[in-house]
PLY file of the C-alpha trace (Angstrom):
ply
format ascii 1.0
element vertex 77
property float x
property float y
property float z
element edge 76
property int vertex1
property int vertex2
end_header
-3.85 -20.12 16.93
-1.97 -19.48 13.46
-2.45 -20.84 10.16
0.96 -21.36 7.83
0.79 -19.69 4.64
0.76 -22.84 2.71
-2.41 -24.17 4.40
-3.82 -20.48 3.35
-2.49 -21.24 -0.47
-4.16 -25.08 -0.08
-7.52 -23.82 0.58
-7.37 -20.76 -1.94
-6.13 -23.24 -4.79
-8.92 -26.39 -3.60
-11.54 -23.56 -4.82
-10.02 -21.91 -7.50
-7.80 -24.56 -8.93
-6.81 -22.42 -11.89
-5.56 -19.99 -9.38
-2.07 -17.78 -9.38
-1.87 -17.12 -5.64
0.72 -15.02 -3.73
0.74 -14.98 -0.08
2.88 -12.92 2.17
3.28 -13.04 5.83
3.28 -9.40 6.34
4.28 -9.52 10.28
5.95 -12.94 10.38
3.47 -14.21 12.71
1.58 -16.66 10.46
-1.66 -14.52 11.46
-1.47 -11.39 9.39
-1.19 -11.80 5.76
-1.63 -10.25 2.12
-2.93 -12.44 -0.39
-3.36 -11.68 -4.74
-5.47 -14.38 -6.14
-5.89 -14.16 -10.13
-8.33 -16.27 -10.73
-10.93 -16.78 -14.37
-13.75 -17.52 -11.74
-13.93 -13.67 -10.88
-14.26 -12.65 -14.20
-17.33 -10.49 -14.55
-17.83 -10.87 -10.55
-17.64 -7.87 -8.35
-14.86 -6.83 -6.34
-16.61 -7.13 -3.14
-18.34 -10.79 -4.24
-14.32 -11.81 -5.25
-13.65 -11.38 -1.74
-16.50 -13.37 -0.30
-15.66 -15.75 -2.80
-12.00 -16.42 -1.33
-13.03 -15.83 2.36
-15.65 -18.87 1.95
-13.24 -20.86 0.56
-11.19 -20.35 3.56
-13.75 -22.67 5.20
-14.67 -20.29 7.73
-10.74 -19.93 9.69
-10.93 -15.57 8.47
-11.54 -14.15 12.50
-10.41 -17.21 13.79
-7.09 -19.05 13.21
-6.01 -16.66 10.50
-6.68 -13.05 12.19
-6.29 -10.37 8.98
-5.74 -10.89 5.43
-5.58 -7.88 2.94
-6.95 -8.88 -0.57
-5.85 -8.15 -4.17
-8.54 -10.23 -6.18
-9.16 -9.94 -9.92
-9.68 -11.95 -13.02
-6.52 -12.75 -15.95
-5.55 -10.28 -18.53
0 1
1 2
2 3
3 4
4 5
5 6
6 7
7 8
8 9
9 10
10 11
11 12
12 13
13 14
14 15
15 16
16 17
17 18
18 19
19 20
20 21
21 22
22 23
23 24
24 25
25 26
26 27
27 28
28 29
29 30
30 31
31 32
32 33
33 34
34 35
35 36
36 37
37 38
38 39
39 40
40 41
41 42
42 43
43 44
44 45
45 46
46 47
47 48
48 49
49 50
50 51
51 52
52 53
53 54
54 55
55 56
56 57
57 58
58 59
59 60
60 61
61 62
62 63
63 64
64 65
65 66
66 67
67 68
68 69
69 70
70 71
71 72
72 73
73 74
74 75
75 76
């Protein structure tokens, strides 16, 4: 099972509303994806806690319907 980019972008922005999101389809298969979130929620957070952050708000789909997503994470300017 796949999961379109823009569902990806929905969940991403439902948690992070203040969000800049990018979200590329890196194989054209709506399964393997790259994702930069910029977000004033990870400021002062840890790299590795950023990433938990955005994987929980993908409500649990990471290893399921949406197979790999590479990560940029990091707080405004």
């Amino acid at each position: 099972m796949a999961m379109p980019a823009g569902e990806i972008e929905a969940l991403i922005r439902a948690a992070f509303p203040d969000a800049k999101i990018q979200i590329e389809d890196l194989a054209g298969d709506n399964d393997h994806y790259a994702a930069i979130v910029v977000t004033e929620a990870f400021r002062g957070v840890s790299r590795v806690r950023q990433h938990q952050m955005v994987y929980a708000a993908l409500q649990g789909n990471m290893g399921g319907a949406l197979h790999a997503l590479a990560l940029q994470t990091s707080a405004p300017d």
